[in-house]
C-alpha positions as CSV (number, residue, x, y, z in Angstrom):
1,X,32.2,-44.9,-7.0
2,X,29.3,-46.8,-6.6
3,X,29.9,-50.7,-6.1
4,X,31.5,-52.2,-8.9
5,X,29.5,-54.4,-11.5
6,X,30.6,-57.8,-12.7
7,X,30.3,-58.3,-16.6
8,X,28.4,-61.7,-17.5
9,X,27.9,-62.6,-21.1
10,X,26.2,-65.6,-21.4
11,X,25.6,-68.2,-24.7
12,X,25.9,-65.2,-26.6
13,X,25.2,-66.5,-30.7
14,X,26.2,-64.1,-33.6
15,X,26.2,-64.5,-37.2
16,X,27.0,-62.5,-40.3
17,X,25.0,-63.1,-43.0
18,X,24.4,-67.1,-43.0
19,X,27.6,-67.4,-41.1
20,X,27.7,-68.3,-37.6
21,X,30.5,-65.8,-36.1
22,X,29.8,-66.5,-32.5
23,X,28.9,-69.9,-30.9
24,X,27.3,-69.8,-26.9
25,X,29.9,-67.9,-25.9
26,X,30.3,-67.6,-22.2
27,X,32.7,-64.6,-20.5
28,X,32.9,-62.7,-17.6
29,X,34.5,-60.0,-16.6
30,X,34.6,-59.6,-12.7
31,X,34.5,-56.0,-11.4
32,X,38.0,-54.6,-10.9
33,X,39.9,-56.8,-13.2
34,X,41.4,-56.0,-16.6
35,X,40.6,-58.7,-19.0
36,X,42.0,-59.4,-22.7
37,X,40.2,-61.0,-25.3
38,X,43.0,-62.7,-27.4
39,X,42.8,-64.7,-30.5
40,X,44.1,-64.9,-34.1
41,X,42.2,-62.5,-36.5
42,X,38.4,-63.3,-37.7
43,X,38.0,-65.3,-34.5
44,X,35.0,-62.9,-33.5
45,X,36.7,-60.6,-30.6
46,X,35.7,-57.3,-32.5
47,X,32.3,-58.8,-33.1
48,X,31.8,-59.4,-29.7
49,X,32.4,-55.9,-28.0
50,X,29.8,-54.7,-30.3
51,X,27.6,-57.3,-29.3
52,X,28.2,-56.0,-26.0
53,X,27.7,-52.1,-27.1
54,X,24.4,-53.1,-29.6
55,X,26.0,-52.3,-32.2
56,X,25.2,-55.5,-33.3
57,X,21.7,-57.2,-32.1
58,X,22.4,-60.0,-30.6
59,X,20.7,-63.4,-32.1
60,X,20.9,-65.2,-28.8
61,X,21.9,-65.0,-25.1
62,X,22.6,-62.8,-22.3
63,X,24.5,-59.6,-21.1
64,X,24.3,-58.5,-18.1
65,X,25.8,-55.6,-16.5
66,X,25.4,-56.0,-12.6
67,X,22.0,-57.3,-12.7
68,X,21.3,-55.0,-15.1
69,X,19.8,-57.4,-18.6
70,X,22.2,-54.7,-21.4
71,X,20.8,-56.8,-24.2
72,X,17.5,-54.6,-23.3
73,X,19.0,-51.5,-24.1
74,X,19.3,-49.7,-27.0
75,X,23.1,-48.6,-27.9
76,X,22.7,-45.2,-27.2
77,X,22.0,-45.9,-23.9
78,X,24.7,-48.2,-23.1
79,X,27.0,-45.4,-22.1
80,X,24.6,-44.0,-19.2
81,X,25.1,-47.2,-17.3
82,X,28.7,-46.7,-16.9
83,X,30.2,-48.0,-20.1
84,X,32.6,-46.3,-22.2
85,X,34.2,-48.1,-25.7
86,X,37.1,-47.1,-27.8
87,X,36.0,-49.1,-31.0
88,X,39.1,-50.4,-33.5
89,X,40.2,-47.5,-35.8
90,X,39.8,-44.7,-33.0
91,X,36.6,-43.3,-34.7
92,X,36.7,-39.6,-34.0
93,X,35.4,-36.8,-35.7
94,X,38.5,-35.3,-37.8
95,X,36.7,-32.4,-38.7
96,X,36.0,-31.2,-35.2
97,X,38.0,-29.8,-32.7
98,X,39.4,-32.2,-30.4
99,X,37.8,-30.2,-27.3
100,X,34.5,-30.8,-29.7
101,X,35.2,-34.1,-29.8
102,X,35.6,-34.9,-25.6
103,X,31.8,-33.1,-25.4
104,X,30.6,-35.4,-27.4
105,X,30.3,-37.7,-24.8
106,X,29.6,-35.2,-21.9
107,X,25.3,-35.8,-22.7
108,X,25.7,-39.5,-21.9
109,X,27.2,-38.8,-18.3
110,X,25.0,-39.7,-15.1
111,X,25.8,-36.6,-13.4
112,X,24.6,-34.4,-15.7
113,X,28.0,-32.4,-15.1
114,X,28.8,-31.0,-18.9
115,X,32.1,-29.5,-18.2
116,X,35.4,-32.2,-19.4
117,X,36.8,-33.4,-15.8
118,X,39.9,-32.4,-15.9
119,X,41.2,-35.8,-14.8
120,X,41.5,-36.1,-18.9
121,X,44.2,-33.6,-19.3
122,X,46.0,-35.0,-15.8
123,X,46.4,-38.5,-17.9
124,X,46.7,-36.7,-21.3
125,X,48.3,-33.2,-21.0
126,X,48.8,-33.2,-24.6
127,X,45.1,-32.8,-25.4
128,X,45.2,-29.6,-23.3
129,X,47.2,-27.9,-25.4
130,X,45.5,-29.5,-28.8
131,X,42.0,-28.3,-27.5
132,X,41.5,-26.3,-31.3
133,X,43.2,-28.6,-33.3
134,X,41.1,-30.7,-35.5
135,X,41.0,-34.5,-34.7
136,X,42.2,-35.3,-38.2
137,X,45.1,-33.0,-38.0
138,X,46.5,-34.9,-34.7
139,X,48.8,-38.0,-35.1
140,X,47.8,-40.9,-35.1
141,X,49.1,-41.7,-31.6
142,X,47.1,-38.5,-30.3
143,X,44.1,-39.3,-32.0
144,X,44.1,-42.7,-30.4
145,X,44.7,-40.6,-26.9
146,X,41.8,-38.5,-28.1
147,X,39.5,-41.5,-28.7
148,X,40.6,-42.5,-25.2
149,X,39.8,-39.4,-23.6
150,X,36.7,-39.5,-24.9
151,X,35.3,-42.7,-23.6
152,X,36.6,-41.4,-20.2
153,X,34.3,-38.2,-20.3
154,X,31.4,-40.6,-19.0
155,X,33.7,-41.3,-16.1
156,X,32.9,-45.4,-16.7
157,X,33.2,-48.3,-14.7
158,X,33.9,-50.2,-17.3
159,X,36.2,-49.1,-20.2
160,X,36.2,-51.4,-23.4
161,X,39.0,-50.8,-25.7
162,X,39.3,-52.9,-29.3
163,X,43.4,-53.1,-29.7
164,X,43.9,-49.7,-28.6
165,X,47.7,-49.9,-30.1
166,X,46.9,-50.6,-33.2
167,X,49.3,-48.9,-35.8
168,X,50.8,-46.6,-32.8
169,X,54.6,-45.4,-32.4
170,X,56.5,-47.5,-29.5
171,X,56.5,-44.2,-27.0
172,X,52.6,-43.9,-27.4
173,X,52.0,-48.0,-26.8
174,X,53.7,-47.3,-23.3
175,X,52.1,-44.7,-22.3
176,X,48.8,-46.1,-23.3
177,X,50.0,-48.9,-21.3
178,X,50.6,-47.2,-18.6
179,X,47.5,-44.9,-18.8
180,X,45.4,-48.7,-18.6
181,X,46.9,-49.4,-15.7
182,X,46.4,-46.6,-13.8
183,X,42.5,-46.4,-14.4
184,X,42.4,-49.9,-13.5
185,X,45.1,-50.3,-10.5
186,X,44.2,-46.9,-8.8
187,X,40.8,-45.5,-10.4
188,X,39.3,-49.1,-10.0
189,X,38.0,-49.2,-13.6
190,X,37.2,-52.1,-14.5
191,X,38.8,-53.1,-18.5
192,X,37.5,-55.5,-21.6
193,X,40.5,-55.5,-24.0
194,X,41.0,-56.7,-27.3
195,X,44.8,-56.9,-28.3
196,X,47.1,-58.8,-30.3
197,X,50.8,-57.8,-28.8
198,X,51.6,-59.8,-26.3
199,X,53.9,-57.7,-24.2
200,X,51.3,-55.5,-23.5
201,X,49.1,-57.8,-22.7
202,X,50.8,-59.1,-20.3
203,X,51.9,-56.4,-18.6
204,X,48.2,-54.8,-18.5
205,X,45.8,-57.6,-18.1
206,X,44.9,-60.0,-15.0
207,X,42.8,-62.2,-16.9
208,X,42.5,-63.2,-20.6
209,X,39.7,-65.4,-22.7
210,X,40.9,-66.9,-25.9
211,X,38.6,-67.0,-28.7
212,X,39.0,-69.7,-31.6
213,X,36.6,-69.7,-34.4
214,X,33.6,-67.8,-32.3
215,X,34.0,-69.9,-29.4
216,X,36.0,-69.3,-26.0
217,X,38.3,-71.9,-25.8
218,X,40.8,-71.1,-23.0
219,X,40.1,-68.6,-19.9
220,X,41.9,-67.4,-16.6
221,X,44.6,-65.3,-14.9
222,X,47.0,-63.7,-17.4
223,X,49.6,-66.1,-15.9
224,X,47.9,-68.7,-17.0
225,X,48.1,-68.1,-20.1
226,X,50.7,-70.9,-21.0
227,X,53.3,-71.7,-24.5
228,X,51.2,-74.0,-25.5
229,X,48.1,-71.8,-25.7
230,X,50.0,-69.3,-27.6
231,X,51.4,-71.5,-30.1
232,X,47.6,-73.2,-30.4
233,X,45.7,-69.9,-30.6
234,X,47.4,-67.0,-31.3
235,X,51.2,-67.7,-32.9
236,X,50.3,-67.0,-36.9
């Protein structure tokens, strides 16, 4: 792997509509570490990986990727430079196969290589033996693996994952876990993640950035993270 980017986002301003979603935000997210965005719902987190992925243009600021400007990119180019997402919801295609829905991504890869690496079915072996199944038919645990598997196609150095265990079974959320910290801790990918449960925050993450109302209000290492920030920005 080639040496490892840092993630700056600098005064970054959104808005929907007339509303003003995301206020100078600052965040970085140094190469190598695994980073959780955390905050209570509506607080902007989901808005902001877009922001990061254009899926959104941004009103105001900086992203820079290395010192690589991303803001000057259009979206579908965001994945050449080594950036793979898993957006909230999984997203796949249910009415393809899931070995239709890993090439997807294969076009975007810098290598040109259009074969799946097999390093997908080493962390998901279940996908190897689902190759023909539709997305839509698999669970929703193996459709979230799918989605997954599907960002790691591109082979990033940076994986961006918005609350990847969301409405999963317990068994799944540990493997998932698990799966995170292997990319990270021996693949040296380096992970932006939104998530809400706490244990698995915990156990994945280095560093974490709390949002409140479109602003960053608390950031460091994941030990760090204190009771009292809890109980100010993320107990309900």
């Amino acid at each position: 792997m080639s040496k490892q980017r840092t993630l700056t986002i600098t005064g970054v301003n959104q808005y929907y509509g007339d509303s003003h979603t995301l206020w100078d935000l600052d965040l970085e997210v140094p190469a190598g570490s695994c980073s959780c965005l955390m905050g209570r719902n509506g607080v902007g987190k989901t808005t902001l990986l877009q922001s990061i992925m254009g899926l959104l243009p941004l009103r105001s600021g900086t992203l820079m990727w290395g010192d690589q400007p991303l803001q000057r990119l259009p979206a579908e180019r965001r994945a050449s430079v080594g950036i793979g997402y898993v957006p909230q919801g999984r997203q796949i295609f249910p009415q393809l196969t899931v070995a239709e829905n890993l090439q997807i991504g294969l076009p975007a890869r810098r290598d040109r290589v259009r074969q799946i690496p097999a390093s997908i079915f080493t962390l998901f072996p279940v996908l190897r033996t689902m190759l023909q199944r539709r997305g839509g038919d698999l669970s929703g645990g193996q459709q979230q693996q799918l989605a997954i598997g599907r960002a790691l196609v591109l082979e990033p150095e940076l994986l961006i994952l918005d609350e990847p265990t969301e409405g999963i079974q317990p068994n799944i959320v540990d493997e998932i876990g698990t799966i995170i910290q292997r990319l990270n801790r021996e693949q040296g990918v380096t992970i932006l993640l939104v998530e809400q449960k706490l244990p698995f925050a915990r156990r994945v993450a280095s560093h974490f950035t709390l949002l409140d109302r479109g602003r960053s209000v608390a950031t460091g290492a994941m030990s760090a993270l204190t009771d009292q920030l809890i109980n100010d920005y993320l107990t309900v």
